[in-house]
Structures are given as C-alpha cells and as structure tokens.
N, C-alpha and C positions, 0 to 999 in steps of 0.2 A: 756594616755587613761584610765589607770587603776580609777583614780581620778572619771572623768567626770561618767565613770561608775557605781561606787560607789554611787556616790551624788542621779544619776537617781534611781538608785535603792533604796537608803535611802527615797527619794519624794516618792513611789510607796507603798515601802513597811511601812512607818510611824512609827516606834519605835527601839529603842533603842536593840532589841530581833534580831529582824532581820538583824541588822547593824550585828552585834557578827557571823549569821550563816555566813554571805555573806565572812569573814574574814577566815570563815572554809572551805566555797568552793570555796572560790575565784580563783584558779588557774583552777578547774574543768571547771566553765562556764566562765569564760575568753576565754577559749579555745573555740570559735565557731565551731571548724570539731569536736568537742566531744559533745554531747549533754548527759545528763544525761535522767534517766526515769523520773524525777518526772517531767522536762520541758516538754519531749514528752509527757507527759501524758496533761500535761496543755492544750497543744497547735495543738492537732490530737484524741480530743475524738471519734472523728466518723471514726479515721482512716487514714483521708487524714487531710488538713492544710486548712480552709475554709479560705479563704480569700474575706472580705468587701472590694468591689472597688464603689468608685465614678465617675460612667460613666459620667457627666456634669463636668468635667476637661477635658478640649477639650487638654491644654498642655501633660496630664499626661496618657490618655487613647484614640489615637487617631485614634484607627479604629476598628471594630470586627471581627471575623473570622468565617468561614462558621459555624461552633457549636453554635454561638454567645457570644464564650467566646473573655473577650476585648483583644484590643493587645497594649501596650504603655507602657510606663517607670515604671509606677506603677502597672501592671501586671508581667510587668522580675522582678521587686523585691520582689513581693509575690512568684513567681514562684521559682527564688534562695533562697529562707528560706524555702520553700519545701525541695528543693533540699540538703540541709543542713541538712535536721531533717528525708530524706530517704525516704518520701511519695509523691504521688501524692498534687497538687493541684486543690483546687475545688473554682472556684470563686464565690461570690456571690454577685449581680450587684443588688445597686443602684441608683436612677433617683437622688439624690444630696448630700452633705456632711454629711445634717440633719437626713436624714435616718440613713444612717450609723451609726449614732451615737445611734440613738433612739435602734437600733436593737441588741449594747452591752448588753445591761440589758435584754434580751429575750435571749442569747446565739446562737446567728443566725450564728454568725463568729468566728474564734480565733484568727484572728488578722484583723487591720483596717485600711486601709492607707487615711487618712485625714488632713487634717491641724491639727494642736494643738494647744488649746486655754483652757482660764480654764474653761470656763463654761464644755466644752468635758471633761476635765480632772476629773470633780467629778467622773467619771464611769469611765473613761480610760486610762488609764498607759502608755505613750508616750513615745517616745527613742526620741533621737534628731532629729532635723529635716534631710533629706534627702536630701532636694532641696529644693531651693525656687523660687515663681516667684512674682515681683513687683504690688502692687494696686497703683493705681493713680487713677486722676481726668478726665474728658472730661469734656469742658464748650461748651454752642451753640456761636455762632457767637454773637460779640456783647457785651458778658459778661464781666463785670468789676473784674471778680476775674481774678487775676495777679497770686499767688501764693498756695502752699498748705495752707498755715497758714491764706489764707484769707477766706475759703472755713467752718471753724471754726470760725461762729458767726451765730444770731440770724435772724432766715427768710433766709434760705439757704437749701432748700430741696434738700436731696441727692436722686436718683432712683439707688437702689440696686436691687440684688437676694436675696430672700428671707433668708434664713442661710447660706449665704456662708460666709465665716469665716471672709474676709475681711470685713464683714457688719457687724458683731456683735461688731465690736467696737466703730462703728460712733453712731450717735444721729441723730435724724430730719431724719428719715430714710421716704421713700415712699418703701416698699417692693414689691416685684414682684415675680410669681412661677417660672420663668428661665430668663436665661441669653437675650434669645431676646426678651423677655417681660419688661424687667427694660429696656430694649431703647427703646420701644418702648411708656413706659410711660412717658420716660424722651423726647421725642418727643411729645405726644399728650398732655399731662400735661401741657406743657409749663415748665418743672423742672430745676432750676440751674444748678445743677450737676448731670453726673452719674458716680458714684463709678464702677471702675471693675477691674481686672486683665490688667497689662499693653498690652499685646498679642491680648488681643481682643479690646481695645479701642484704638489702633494701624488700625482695620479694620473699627469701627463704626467710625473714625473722617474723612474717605474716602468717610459717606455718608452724611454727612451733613456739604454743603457748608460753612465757616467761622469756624467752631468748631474746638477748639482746647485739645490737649491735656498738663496738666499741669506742670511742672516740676517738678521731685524729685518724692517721693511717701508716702506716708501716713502710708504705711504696707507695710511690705511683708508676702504675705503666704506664712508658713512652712508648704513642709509635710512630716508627721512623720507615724512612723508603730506603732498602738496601739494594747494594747490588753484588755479586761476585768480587772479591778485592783484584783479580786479574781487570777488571774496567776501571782503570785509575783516573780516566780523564770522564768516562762517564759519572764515576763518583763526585766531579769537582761540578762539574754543570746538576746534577741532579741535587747538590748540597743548598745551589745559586739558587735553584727553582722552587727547592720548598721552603724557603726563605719568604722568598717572593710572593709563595702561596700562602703564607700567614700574612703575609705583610699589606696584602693586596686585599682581604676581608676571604678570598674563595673558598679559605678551611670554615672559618666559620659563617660561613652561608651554605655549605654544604653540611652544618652541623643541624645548619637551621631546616634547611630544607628538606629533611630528615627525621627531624623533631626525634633528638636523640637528646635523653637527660643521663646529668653523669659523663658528660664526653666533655672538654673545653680545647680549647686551643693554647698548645704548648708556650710557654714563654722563650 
C-alpha cells in the first residue's frame, strides 16, 4: 500500500520537494486513526467535512432522508472520513457529476466523490477509485452493431448524459441534461446507440421491444474521493484511507447494505 500511496501523492503534489516531505511524514499519515492539524485544517475549514455528492448516481446515492440529506454508498463514505477526522458531516448535493466538479474551484466542498477522469483532475486530486460500475452499449431492434468495437466508426451517433464521465470519452456524442432524457432522444431521434451505465440499461432494454444490450463494456466508471489539489497533504491521508476502506470490507458492506447491483468494489 505504502507504494500506491506514494505515487498518488507524488501525481498530486508534482515536485520533487514534496516527494522528500511525504518521506518525513510518512508513517504519521499513513496512519489513518491519526490525523495530523495541517490535514484537518485542509479538509474542515468551516468546521465540519463538506462533502460534494452526485445525487444522479442512482447506484451510489439511492434514496434521501427526511432532512434531505442523501443516503447511499457514497454518502457512508463521506460520512466514515468525517468520522475519522472527529467532525460532523455536511453534505453538499449536486443535480450531476459536472457540477461537482465545477464547484472545486469556488471552495463549495473539501472533498468530492465522483468518477476520476483527467479532464476533473486539472482541479482535483483523486485517491483511487472506490468502486466501480460498467458503461456499455444499448442498440434498438434491428441494429447491425454486433460488438463494442463496431460501435467505433463513422455515422454512429451515440445518445449520452450530458458530463457523465462515461461520456466524456466517446466521440459523435448527441448530449442530453439527464439520464431519462438521453433515452428518450435515443428513442425520438432515431440514434444508433445509447451509451449509459450498465444498471440502468439493464431497465431501458425492458422497454424497448427488440433492443439489445451489447457485450463487454467500453469503461468502467471509477469513483474516487477528490479534494481541491491546493490540499496536498489532505490528498495523501485521504488516498491512505480509501485504501484502507477497501481493504478493511467497509466499501463492500456498504454495497451490501444497500443492496445495490452493478456496483463492486474497485481493485
């Protein structure tokens, strides 16, 4: 672990200076039940642990609670690095990934649980992923693509969600503002393909006679706990702890506990 740790941290922090301190405190924030002040300070300006969630992860946040704070796998794991660092958590809910992202650079959060991708990463400091869940394909009834790799050529319009992170890698995109809106264009359009999350294109091929869903997957989205890249030392403990939190069973009994299909826990 020590390694993987390290590397993240080196991406994060970018020179050759900080590699040297991370060597001086290494055992300190290795330690996750030990938090130093200059983390806490990074990661609870206001006091409490502001936690950016993505409420349009129907796997990851899958119901609210009478305060309207969300409840789902990726709320207990903002809530356990709370708990870790002695404060309350205060969440702060998003209508999509993109948001989230946009909101690092305004200081709305101190940490961000979202896919990881580089375009995110210019502003965001990522641990490894936590879990992931499959993107694939749906074709309508009829369609001659056979495979994923036939789905990749010229005159093959895909109907995505607007920035979700599976979409930011393909081409010949049709973009849509949510998840029922990209089927719904991939229906009224006439569109080849819709790109989505396996979990839910498991329910859209149940409404549309002939359609199929394609084999294998394209991506998978990872999601990871970011923070602002100005928190360099909270990036290196927060890398330590979701390590820890796979390593330990917590992701996946918070999978369980949830009874969320289509979610696993990251390698």
């Amino acid at each position: 672990m020590g390694q993987i740790w390290l590397g993240i941290y080196t991406s994060v922090a970018s020179g050759s200076t900080k590699v040297q301190e991370i060597e001086h405190d290494r055992d300190l924030l290795m330690n996750t039940s030990v938090v130093n002040s200059v983390v806490l300070t990074e990661l609870t300006k206001t006091g409490k642990l502001r936690a950016g969630v993505n409420l349009s992860n129907f796997l990851l946040v899958t119901d609210r609670a009478a305060n309207g704070d969300p409840i789902g796998v990726s709320p207990d794991i903002a809530q356990e690095i709370a708990s870790r660092l002695g404060v309350e958590v205060e969440f702060v809910c998003y209508p999509d990934p993109g948001a989230v992202c946009d909101a690092a650079e305004l200081g709305e959060w101190d940490i961000g649980n979202i896919g990881a991708e580089p375009q995110r990463a210019e502003t965001i400091a990522f641990t490894s992923a936590y879990c992931e869940i499959e993107a694939t394909y749906l074709v309508p009834a009829g369609s001659r693509l056979q495979s994923i790799s036939d789905v990749d050529q010229s005159g093959i319009r895909i109907a995505t969600k607007g920035r979700a992170a599976y979409g930011l890698w393909l081409e010949q995109l049709v973009r849509s503002g949510s998840i029922d809106a990209s089927f719904d264009d991939f229906v009224v359009q006439g569109l080849e393909v819709l790109a989505g999350l396996k979990p839910r294109l498991l329910r859209d091929v149940e409404r549309l006679p002939g359609a199929r869903i394609l084999e294998g997957k394209f991506s998978a989205v990872q999601q990871s706990v970011g923070t602002p890249r100005k928190n360099t030392n909270a990036a290196a403990w927060l890398a330590a702890t979701v390590e820890e939190l796979k390593a330990s069973g917590f992701v996946a009994g918070a999978i369980a506990k949830h009874n969320v299909q289509g979610l696993t826990v990251a390698p």
